[in-house]
N, C-alpha and C positions, 0 to 999 in steps of 0.2 A: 435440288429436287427434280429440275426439268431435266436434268443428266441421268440420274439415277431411273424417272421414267420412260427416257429414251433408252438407254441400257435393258432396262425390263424389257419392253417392246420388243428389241432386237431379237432377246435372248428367246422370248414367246414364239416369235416368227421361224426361228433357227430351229426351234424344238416341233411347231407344228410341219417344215417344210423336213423337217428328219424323219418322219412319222410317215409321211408321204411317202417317199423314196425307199425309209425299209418296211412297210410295211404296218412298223408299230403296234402297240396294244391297241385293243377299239375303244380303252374310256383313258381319262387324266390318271395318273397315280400320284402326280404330287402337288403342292400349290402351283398361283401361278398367275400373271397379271394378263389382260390383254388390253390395248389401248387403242378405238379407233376412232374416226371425225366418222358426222353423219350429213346427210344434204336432203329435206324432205323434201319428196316428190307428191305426195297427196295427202289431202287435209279436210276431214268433213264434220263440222261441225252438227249434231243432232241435237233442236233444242227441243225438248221435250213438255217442256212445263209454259210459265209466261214469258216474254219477250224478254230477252238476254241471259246473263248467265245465269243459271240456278240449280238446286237439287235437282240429280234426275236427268242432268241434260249430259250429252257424249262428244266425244274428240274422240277421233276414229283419224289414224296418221300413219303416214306408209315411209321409211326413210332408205337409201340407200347408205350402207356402209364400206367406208375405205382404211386400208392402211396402207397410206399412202408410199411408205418406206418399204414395202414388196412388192408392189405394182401402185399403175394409175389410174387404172377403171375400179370399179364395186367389185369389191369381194363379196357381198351377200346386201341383205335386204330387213328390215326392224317392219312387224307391223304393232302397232300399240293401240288398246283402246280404251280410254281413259271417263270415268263417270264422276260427275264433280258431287261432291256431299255437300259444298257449301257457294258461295258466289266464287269462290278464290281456291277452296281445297277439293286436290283429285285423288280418286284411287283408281292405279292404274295396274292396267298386266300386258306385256310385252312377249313377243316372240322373237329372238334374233338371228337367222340365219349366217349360217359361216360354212364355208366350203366343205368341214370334217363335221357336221351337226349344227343343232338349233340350242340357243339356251335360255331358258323362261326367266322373269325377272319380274317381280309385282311390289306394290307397296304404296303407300300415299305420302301425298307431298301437297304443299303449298304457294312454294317458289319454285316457278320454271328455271329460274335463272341458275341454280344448284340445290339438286336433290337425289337423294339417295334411294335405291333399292334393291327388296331382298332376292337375291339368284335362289330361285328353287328350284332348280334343276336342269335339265335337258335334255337332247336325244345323242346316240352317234359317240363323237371323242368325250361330250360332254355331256354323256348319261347317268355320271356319279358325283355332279357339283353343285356345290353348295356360295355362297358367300355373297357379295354386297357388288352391287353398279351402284357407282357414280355419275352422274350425269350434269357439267359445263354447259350452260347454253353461250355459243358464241354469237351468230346473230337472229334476226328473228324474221324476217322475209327475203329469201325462204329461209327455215328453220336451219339452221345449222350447230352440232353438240359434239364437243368430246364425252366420248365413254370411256370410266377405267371400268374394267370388268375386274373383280380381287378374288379369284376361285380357290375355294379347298375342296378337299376330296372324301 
């Protein structure tokens, strides 16, 4: 599995650093994985209602993103802001930039530790995609996640 997501990875990078160089189409034409770590740099919690977590209150998080296997600084930057429905469940919507475009991602969840959500869209290379983020949390101060991004077109 971790071979076959490193393979995907490579092959993502090859195709967006092609695209670069010849110019390429402006949107995705075919599927397509992208895989990258995140490192959060800001975190503000808004509680809105009584002391602690509850309906109503906000996570407002800013992360940088890397793929670490094309370079070693941030390729781009995740702002998300997340409203909890319950003490434990959020619904969240996300922005992710990347060097070729942004791509939106929403949906709720309950566990930080692994949760899913749906790509509805984006600007740029990724103004016709569609499909599911994955989201790993690997540690929690500071926040740090893998993301698989699984895009169709």
């Amino acid at each position: 599995m971790r071979k076959t997501l490193f393979i995907a990875t490579v092959l993502v990078g090859i195709v967006l650093l092609a695209g670069t160089l010849t110019g390429g189409s402006p949107a995705l034409t075919s599927p397509g994985t992208i895989t990258l770590t995140t490192r959060a740099v800001k975190l503000q919690f808004v509680d809105r209602g009584p002391p602690g977590r509850g309906a109503g209150d906000l996570v407002v998080k800013r992360f940088l993103l890397y793929n670490k296997g094309i370079r070693p600084r941030a390729i781009g930057n995740a702002d998300l802001v997340c409203t909890y429905t319950t003490r434990y469940a959020q619904q969240c919507t996300g922005s992710y930039s990347l060097p070729k475009g942004k791509i939106v991602a929403s949906g709720a969840f309950e566990y930080p530790q692994f949760h899913e959500l749906a790509v509805t869209g984006g600007t740029g290379l990724y103004d016709n995609v569609r499909g599911t983020l994955t989201v790993t949390l690997l540690k929690r101060d500071p926040e740090r996640n893998i993301l698989l991004f699984r895009l169709v077109v």
